[in-house]
Backbone atoms as SQL, in Angstrom:
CREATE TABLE atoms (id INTEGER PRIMARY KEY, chain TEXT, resi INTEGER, resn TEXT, atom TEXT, x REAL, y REAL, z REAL);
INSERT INTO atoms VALUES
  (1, 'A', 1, 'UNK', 'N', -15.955, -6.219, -11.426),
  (2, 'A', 1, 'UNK', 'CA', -14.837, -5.328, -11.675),
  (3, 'A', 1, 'UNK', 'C', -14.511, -4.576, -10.392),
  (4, 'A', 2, 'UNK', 'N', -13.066, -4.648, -9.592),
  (5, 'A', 2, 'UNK', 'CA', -12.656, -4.397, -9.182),
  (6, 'A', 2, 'UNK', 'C', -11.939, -2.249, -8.992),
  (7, 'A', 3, 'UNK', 'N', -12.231, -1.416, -8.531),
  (8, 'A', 3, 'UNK', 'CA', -11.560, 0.050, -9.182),
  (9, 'A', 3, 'UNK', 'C', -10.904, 0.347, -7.629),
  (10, 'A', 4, 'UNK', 'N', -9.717, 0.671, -7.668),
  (11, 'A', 4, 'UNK', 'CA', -9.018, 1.081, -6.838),
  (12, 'A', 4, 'UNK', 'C', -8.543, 2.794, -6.928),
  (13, 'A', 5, 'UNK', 'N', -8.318, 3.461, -6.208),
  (14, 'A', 5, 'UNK', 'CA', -8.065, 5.047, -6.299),
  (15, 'A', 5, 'UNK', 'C', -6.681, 5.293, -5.230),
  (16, 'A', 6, 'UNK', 'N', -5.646, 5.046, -5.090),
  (17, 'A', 6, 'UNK', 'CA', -4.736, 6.023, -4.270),
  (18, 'A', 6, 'UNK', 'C', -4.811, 7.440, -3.723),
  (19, 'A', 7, 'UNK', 'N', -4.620, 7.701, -2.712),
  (20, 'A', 7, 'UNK', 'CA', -4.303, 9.319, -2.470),
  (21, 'A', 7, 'UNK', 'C', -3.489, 9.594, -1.133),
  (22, 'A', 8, 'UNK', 'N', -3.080, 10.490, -0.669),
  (23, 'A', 8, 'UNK', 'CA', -2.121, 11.067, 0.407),
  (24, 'A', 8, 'UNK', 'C', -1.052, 11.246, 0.488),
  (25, 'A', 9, 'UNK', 'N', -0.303, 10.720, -0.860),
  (26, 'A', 9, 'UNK', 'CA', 0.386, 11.007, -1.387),
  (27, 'A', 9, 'UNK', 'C', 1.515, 12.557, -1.065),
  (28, 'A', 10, 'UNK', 'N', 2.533, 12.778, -1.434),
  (29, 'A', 10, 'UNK', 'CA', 3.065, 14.191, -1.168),
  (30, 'A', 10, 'UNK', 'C', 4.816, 14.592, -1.022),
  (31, 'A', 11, 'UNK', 'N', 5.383, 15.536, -0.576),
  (32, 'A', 11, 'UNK', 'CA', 6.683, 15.787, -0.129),
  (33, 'A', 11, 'UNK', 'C', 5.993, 15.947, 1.152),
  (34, 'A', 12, 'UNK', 'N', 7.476, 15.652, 1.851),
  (35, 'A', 12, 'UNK', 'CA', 7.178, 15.260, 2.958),
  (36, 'A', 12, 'UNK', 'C', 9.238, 15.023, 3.585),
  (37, 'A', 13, 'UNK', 'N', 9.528, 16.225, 4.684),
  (38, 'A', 13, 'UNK', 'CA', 10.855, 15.261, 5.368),
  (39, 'A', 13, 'UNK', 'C', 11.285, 14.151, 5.523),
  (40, 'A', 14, 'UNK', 'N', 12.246, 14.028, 5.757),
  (41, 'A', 14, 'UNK', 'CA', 12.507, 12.628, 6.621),
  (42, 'A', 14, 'UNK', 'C', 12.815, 12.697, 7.952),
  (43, 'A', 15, 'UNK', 'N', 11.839, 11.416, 8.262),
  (44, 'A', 15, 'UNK', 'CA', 11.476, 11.488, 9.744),
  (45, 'A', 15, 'UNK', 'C', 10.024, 11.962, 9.760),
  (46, 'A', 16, 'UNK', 'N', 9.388, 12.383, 9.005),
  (47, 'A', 16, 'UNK', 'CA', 8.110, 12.887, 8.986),
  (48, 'A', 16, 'UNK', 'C', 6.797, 11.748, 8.971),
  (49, 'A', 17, 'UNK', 'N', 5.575, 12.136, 8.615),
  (50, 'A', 17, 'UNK', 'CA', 4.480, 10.943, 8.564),
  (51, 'A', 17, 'UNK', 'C', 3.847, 11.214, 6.932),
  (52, 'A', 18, 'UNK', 'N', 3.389, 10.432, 7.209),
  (53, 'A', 18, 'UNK', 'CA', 2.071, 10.656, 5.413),
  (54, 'A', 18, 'UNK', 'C', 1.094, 8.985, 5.857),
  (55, 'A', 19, 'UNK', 'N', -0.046, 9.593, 5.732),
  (56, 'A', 19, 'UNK', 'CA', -1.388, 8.608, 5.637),
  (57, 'A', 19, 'UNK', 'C', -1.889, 8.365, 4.131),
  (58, 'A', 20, 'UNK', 'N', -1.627, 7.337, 3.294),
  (59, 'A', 20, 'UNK', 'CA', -2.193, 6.737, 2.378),
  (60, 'A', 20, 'UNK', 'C', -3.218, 6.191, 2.100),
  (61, 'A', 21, 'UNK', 'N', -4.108, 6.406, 1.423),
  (62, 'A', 21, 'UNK', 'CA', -5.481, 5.976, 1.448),
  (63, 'A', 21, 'UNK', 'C', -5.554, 5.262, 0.190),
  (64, 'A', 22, 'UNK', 'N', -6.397, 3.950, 0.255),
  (65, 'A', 22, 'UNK', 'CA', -6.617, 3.369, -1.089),
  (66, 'A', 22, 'UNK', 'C', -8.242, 3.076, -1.085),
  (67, 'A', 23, 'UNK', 'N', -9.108, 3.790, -1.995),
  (68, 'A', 23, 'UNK', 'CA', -10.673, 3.870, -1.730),
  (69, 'A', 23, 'UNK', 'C', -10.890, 2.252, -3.106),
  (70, 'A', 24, 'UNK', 'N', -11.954, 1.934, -2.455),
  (71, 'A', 24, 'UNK', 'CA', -12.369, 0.499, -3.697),
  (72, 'A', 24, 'UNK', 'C', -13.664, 0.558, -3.635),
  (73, 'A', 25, 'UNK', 'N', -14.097, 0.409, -5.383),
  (74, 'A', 25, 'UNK', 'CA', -16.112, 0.085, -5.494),
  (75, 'A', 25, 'UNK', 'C', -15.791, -1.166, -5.524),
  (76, 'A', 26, 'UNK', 'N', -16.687, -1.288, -5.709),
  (77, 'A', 26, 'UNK', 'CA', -17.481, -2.864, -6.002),
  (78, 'A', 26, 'UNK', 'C', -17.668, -3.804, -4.613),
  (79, 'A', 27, 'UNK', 'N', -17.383, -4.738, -4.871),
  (80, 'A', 27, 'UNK', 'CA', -17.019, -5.658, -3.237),
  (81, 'A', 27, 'UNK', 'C', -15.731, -5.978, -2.967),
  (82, 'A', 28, 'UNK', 'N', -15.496, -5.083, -3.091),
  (83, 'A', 28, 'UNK', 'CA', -13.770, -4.743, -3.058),
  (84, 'A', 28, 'UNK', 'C', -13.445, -5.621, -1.562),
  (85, 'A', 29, 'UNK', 'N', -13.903, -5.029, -0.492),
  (86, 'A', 29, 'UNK', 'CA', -12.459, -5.188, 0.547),
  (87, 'A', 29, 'UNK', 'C', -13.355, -6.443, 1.552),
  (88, 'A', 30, 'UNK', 'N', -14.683, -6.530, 0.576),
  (89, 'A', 30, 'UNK', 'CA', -15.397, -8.293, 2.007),
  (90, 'A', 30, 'UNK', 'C', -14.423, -9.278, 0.929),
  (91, 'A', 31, 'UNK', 'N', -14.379, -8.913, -0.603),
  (92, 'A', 31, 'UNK', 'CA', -13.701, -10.564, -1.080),
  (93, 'A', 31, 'UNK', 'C', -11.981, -10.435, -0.775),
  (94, 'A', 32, 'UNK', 'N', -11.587, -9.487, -0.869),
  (95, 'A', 32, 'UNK', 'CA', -9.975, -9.571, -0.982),
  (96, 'A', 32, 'UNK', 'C', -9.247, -9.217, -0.179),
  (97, 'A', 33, 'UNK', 'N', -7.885, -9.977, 0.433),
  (98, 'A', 33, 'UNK', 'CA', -7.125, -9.334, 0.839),
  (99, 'A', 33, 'UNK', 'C', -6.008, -8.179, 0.351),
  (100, 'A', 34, 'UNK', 'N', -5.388, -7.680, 0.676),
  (101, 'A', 34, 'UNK', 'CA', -5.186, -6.649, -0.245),
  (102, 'A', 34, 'UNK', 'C', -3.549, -5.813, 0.095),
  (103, 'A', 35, 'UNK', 'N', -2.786, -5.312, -0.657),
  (104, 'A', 35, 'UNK', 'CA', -1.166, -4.967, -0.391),
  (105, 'A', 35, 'UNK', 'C', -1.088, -3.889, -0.958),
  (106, 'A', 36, 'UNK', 'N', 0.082, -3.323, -0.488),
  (107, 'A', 36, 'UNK', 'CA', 0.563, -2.232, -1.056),
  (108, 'A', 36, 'UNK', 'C', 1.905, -2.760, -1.986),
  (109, 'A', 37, 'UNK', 'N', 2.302, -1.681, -2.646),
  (110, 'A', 37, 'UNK', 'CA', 3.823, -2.284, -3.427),
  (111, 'A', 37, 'UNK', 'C', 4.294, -0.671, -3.993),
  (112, 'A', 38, 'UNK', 'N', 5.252, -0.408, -3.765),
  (113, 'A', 38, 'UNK', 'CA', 5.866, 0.361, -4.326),
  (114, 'A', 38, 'UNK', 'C', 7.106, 0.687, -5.501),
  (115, 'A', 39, 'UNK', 'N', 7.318, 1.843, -6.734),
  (116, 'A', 39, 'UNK', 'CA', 8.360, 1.438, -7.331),
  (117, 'A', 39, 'UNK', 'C', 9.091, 2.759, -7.205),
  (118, 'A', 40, 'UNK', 'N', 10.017, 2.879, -7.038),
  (119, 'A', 40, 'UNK', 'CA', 10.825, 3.715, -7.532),
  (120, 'A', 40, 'UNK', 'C', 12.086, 3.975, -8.243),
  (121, 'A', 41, 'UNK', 'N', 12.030, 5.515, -8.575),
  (122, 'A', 41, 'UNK', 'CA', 12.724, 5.585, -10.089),
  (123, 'A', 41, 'UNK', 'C', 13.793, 4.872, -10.586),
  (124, 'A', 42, 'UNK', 'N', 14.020, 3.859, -12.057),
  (125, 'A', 42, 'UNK', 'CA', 14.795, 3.315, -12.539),
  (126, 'A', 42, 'UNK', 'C', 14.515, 1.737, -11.837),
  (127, 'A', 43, 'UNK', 'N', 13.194, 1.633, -10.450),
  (128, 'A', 43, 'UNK', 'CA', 13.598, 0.320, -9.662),
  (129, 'A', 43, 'UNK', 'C', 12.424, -0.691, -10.509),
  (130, 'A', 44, 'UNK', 'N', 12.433, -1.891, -9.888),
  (131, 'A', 44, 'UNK', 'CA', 11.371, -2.829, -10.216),
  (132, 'A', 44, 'UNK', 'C', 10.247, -2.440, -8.905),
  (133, 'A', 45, 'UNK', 'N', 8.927, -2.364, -9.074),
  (134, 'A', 45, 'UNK', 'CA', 8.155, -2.346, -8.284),
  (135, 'A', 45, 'UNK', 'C', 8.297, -3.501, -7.036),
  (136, 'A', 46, 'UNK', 'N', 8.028, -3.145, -5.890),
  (137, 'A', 46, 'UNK', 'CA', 8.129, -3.917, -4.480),
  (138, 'A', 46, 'UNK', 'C', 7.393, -3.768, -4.049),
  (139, 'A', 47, 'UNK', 'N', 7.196, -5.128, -3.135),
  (140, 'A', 47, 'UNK', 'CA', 6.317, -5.529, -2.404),
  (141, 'A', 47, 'UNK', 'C', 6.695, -4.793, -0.949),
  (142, 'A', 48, 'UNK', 'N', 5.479, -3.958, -0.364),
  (143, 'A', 48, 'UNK', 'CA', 5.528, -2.863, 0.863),
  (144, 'A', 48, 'UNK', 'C', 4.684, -4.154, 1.846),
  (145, 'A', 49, 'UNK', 'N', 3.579, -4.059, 1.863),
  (146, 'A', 49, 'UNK', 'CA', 2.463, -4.320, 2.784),
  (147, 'A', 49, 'UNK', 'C', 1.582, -5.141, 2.486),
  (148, 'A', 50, 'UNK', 'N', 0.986, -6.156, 3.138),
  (149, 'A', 50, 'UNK', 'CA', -0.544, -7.062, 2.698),
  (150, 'A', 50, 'UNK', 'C', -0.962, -7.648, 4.126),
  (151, 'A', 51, 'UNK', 'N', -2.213, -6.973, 3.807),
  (152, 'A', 51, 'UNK', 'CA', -3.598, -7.118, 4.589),
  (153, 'A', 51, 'UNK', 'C', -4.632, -8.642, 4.737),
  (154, 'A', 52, 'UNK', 'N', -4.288, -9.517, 5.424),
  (155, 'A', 52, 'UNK', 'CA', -5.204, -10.132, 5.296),
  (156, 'A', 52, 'UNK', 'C', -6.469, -10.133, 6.420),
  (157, 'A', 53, 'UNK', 'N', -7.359, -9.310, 5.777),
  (158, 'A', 53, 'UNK', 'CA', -8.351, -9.203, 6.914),
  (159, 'A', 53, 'UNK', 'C', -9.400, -10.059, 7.358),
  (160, 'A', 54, 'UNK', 'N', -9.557, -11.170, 7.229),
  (161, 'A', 54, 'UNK', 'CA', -10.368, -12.179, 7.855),
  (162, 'A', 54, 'UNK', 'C', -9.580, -12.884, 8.819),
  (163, 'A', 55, 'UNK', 'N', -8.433, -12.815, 9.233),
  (164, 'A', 55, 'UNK', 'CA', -7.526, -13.607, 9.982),
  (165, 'A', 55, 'UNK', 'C', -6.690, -12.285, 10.646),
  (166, 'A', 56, 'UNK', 'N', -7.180, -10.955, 10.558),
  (167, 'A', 56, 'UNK', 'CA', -6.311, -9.807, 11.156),
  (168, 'A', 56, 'UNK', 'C', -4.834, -10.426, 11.019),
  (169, 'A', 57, 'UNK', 'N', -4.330, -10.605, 9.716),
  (170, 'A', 57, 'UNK', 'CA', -2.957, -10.674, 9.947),
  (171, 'A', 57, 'UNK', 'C', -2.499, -9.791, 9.059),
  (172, 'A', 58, 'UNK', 'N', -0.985, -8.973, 9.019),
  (173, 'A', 58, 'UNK', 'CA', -0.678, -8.535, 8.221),
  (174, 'A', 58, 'UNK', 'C', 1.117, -8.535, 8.264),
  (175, 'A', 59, 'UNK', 'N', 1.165, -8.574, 6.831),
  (176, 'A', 59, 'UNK', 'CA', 2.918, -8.508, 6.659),
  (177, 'A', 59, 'UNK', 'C', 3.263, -7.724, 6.028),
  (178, 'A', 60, 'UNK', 'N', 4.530, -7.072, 6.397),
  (179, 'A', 60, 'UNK', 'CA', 5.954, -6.127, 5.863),
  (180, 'A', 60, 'UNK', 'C', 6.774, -6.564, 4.977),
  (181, 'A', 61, 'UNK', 'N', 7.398, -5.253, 4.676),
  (182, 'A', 61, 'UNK', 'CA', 8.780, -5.773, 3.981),
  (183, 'A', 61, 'UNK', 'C', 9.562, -5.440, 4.979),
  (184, 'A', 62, 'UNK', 'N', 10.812, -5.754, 5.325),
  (185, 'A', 62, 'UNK', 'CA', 11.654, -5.603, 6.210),
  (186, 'A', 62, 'UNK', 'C', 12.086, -4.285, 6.353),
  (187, 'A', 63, 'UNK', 'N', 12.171, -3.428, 5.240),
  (188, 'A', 63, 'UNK', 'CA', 12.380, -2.475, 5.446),
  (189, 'A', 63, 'UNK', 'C', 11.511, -1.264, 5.680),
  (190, 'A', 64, 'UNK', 'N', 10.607, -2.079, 5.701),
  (191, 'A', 64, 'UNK', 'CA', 9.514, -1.064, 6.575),
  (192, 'A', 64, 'UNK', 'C', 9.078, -1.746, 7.551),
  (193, 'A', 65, 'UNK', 'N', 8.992, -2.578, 7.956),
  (194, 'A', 65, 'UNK', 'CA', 8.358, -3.270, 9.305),
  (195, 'A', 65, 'UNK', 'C', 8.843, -2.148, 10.326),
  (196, 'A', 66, 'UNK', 'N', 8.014, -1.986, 11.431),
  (197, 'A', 66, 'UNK', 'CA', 8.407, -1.047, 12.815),
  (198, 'A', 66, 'UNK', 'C', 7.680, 0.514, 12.608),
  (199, 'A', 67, 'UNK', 'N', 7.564, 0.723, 10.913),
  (200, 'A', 67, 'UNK', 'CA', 7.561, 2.323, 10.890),
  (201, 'A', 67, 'UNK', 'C', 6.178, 2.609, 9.780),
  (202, 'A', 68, 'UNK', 'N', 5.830, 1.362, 9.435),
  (203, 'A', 68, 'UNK', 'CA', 4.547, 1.630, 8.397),
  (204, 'A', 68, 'UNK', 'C', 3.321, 0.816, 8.743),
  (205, 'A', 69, 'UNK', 'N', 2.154, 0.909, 8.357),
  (206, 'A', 69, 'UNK', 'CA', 1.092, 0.464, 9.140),
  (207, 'A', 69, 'UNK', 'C', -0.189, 0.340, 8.127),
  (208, 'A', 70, 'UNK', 'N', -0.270, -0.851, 7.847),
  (209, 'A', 70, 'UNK', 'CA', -1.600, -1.379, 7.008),
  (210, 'A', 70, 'UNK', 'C', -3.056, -1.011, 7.573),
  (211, 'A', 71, 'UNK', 'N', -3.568, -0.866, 7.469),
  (212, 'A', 71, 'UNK', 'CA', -5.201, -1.082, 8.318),
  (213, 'A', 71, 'UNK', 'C', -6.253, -0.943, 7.208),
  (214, 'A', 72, 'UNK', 'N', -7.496, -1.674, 7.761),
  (215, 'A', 72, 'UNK', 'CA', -8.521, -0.807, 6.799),
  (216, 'A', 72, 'UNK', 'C', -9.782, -0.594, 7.190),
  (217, 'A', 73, 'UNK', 'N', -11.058, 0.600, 6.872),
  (218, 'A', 73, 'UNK', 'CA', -11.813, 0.314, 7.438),
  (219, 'A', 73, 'UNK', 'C', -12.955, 0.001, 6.133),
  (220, 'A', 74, 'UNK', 'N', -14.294, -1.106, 6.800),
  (221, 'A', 74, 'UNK', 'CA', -14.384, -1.630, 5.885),
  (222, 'A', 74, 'UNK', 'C', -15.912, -1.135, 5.282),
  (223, 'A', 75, 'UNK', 'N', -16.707, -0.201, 6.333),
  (224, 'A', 75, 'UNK', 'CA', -18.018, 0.650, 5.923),
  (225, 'A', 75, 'UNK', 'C', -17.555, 1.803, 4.931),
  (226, 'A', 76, 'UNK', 'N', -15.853, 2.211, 5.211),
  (227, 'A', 76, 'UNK', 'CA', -16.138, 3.474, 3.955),
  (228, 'A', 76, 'UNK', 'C', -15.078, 2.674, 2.715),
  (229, 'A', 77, 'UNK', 'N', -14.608, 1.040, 2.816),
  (230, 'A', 77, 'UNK', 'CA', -14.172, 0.635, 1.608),
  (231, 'A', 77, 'UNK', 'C', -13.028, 1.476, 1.278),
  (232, 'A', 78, 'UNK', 'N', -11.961, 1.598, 2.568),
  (233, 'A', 78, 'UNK', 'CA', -11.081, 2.208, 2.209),
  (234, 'A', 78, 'UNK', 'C', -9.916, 1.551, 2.983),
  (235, 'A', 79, 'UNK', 'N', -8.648, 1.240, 2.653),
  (236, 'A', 79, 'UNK', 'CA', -7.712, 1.146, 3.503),
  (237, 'A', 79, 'UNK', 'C', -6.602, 1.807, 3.272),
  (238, 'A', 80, 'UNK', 'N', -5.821, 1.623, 4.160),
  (239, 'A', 80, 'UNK', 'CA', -4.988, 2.871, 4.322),
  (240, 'A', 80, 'UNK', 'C', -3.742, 2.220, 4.767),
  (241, 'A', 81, 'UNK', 'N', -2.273, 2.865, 4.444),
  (242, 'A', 81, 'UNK', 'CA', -1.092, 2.964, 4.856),
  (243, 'A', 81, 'UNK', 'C', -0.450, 3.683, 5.614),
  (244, 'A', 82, 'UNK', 'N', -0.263, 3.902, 6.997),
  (245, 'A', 82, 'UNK', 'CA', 0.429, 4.878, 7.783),
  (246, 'A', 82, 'UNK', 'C', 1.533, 4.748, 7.377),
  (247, 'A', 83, 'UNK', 'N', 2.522, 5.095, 7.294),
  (248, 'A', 83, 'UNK', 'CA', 4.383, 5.480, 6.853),
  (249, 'A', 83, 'UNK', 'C', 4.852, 6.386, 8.048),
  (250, 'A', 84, 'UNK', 'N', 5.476, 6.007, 8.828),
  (251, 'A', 84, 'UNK', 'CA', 5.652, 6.975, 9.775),
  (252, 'A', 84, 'UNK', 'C', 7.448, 6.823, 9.520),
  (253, 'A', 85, 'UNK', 'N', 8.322, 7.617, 10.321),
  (254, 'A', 85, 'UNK', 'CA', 9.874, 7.657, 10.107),
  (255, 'A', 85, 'UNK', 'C', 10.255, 7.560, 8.799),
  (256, 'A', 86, 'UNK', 'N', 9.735, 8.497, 7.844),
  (257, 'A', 86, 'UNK', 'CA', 10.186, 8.412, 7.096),
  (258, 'A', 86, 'UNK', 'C', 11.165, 8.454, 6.379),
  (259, 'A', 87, 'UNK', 'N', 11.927, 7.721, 5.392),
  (260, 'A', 87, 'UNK', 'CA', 13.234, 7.975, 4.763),
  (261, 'A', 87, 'UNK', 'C', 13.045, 8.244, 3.438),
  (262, 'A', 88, 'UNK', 'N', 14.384, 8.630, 2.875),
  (263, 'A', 88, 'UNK', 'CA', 14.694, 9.358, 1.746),
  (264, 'A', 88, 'UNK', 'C', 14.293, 7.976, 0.689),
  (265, 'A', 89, 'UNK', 'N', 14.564, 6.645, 1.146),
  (266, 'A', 89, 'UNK', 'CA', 14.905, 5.361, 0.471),
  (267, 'A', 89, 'UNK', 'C', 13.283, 5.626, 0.131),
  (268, 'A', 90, 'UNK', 'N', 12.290, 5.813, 0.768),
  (269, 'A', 90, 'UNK', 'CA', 11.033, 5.647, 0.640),
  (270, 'A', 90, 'UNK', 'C', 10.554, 6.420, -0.434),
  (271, 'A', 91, 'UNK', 'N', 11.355, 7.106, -0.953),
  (272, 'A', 91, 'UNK', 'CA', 10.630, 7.735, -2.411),
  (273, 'A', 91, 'UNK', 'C', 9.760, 6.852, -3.710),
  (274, 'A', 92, 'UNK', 'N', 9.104, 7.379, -3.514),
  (275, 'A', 92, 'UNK', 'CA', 8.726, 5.793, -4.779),
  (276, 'A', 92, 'UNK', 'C', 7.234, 6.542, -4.982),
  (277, 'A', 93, 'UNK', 'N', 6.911, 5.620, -6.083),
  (278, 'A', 93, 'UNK', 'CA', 5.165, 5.899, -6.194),
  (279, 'A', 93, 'UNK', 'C', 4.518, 4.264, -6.064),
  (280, 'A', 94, 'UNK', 'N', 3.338, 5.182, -4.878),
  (281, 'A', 94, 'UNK', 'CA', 2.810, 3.686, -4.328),
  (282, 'A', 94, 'UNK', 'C', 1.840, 3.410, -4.643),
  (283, 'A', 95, 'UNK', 'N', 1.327, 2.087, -4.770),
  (284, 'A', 95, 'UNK', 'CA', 0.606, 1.279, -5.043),
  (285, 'A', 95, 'UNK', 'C', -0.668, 0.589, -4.604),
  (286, 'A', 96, 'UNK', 'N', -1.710, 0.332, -4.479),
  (287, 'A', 96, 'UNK', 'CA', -2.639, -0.307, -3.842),
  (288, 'A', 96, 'UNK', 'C', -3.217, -1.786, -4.792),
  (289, 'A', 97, 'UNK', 'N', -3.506, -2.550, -4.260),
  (290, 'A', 97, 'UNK', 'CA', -3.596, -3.424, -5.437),
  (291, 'A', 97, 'UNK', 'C', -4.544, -4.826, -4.539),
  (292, 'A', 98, 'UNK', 'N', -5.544, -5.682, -5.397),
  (293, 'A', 98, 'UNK', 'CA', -6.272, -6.671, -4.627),
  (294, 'A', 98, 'UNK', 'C', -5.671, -7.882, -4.928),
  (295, 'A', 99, 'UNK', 'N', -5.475, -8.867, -3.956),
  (296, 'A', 99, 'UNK', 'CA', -4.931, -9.695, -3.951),
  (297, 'A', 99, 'UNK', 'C', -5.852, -10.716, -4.326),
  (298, 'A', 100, 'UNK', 'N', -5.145, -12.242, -5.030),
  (299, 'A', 100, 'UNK', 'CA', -5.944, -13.282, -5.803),
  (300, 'A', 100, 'UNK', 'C', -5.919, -14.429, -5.664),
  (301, 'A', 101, 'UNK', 'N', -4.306, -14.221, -5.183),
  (302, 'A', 101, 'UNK', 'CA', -4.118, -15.773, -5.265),
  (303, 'A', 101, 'UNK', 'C', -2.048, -16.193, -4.859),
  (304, 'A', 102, 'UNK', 'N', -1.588, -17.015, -4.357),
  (305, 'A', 102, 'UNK', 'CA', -0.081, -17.149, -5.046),
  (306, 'A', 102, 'UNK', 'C', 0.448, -16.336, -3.427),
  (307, 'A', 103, 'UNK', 'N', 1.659, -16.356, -3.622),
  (308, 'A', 103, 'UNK', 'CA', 2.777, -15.444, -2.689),
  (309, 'A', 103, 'UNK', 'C', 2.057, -14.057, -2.837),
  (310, 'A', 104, 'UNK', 'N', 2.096, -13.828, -1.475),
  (311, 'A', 104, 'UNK', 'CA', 1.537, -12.008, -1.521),
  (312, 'A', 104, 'UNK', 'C', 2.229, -11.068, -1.638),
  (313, 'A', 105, 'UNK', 'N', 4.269, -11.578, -1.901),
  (314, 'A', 105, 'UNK', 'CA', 5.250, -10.442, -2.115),
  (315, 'A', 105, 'UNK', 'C', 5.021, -10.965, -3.228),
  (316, 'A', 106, 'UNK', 'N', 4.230, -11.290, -3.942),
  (317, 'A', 106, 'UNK', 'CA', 4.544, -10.763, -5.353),
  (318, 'A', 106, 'UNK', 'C', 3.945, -10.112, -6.693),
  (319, 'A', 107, 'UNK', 'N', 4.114, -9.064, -7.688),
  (320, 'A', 107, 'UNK', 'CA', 3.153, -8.793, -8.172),
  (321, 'A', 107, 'UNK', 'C', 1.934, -9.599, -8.856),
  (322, 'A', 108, 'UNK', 'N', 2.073, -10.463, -9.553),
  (323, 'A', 108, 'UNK', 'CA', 0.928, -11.635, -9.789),
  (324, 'A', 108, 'UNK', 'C', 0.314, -11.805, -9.085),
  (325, 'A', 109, 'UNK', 'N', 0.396, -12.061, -7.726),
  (326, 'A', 109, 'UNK', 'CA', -0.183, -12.408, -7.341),
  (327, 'A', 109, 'UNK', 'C', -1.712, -11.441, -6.803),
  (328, 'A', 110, 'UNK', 'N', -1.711, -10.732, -7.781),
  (329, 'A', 110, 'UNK', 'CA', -2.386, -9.322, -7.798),
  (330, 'A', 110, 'UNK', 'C', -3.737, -9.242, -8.875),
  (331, 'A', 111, 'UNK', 'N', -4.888, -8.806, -9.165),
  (332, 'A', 111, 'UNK', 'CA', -5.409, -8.659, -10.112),
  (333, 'A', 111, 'UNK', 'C', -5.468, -7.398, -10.148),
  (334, 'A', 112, 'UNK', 'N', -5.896, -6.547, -9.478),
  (335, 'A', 112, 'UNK', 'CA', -6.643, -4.895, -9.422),
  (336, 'A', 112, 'UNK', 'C', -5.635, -4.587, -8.905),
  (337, 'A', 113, 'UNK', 'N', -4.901, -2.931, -9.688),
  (338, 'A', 113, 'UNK', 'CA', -4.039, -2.338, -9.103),
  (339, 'A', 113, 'UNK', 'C', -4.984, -0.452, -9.397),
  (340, 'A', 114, 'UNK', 'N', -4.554, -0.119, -8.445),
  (341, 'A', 114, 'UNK', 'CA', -4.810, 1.812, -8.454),
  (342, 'A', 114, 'UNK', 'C', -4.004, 2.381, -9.422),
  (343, 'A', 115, 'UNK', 'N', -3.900, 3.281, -9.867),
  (344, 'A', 115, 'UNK', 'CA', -2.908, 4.138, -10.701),
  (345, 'A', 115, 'UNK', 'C', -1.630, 4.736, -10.131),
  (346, 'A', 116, 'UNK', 'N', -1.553, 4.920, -8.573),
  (347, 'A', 116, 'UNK', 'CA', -0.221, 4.859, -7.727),
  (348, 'A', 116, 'UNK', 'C', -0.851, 6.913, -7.374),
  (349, 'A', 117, 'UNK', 'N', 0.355, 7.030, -6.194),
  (350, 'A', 117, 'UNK', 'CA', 0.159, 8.193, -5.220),
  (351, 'A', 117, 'UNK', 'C', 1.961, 8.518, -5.168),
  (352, 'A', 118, 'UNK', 'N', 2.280, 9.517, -5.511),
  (353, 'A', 118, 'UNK', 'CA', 3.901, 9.631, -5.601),
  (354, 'A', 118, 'UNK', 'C', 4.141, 10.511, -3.874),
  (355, 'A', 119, 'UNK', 'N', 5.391, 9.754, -3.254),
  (356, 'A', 119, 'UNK', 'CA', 5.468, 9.711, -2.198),
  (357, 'A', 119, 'UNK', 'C', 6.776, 10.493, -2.652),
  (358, 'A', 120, 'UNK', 'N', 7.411, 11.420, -1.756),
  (359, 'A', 120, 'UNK', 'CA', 8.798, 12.521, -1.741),
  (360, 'A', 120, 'UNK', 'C', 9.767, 12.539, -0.771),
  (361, 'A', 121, 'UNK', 'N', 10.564, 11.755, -0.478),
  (362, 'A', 121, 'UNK', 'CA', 10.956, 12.181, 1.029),
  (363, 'A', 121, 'UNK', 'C', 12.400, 13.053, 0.821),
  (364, 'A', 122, 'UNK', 'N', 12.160, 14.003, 1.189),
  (365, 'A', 122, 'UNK', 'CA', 12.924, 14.782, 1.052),
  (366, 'A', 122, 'UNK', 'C', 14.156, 14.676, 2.220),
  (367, 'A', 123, 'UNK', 'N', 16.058, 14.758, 2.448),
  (368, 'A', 123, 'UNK', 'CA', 16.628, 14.751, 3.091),
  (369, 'A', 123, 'UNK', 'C', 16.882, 15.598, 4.108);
């Protein structure tokens, strides 16, 4: 069993930063690669970010590529989302979630998700 936790969550300007943290028990982050996804209000949840860390690769959504930043470290089983330039569009509550299998923009392709971290960007 997989347990994921979000946090760093907040209000926050635009143009501003926020560091996202996603903490995991078990053998969370040696078996899986792992994404972020975000939804916001009235939207369908989206695919933000995914980590594949045995091959250091990682991919965006376009509309965050340049200004957000996957990483993880893997002794405290935590990885994290930098968001830097932030925009108003970026309101949403985000997601952490372990990846399984399939396309990595997509939710299925997901087993373990966190309970989400509500992000504010204020204008």
């Amino acid at each position: 069993q997989v347990q994921l936790v979000e946090s760093g969550g907040g209000l926050v300007q635009a143009g501003g930063s926020l560091r996202l943290s996603c903490s995991g028990s078990g053998r969370t982050f040696s078996r899986y690669s792992m994404g972020w996804f975000r939804q916001a209000p009235g939207k369908e949840r989206e695919f933000v970010a995914h980590g594949v860390w045995s091959r250091s690769t990682t991919y965006y959504a376009d509309s965050v590529k340049g200004r957000f930043t996957i990483s993880r470290d893997n002794p405290k089983n935590t990885m994290y989302l930098q968001m830097n330039s932030l925009k108003p569009e970026d309101t949403a509550v985000y997601y952490c979630a372990a990846y399984v299998g399939g396309s990595y923009r997509l939710e299925k392709s997901y087993a373990y998700w966190g309970q989400g971290t509500q992000v504010t960007v204020s204008s």
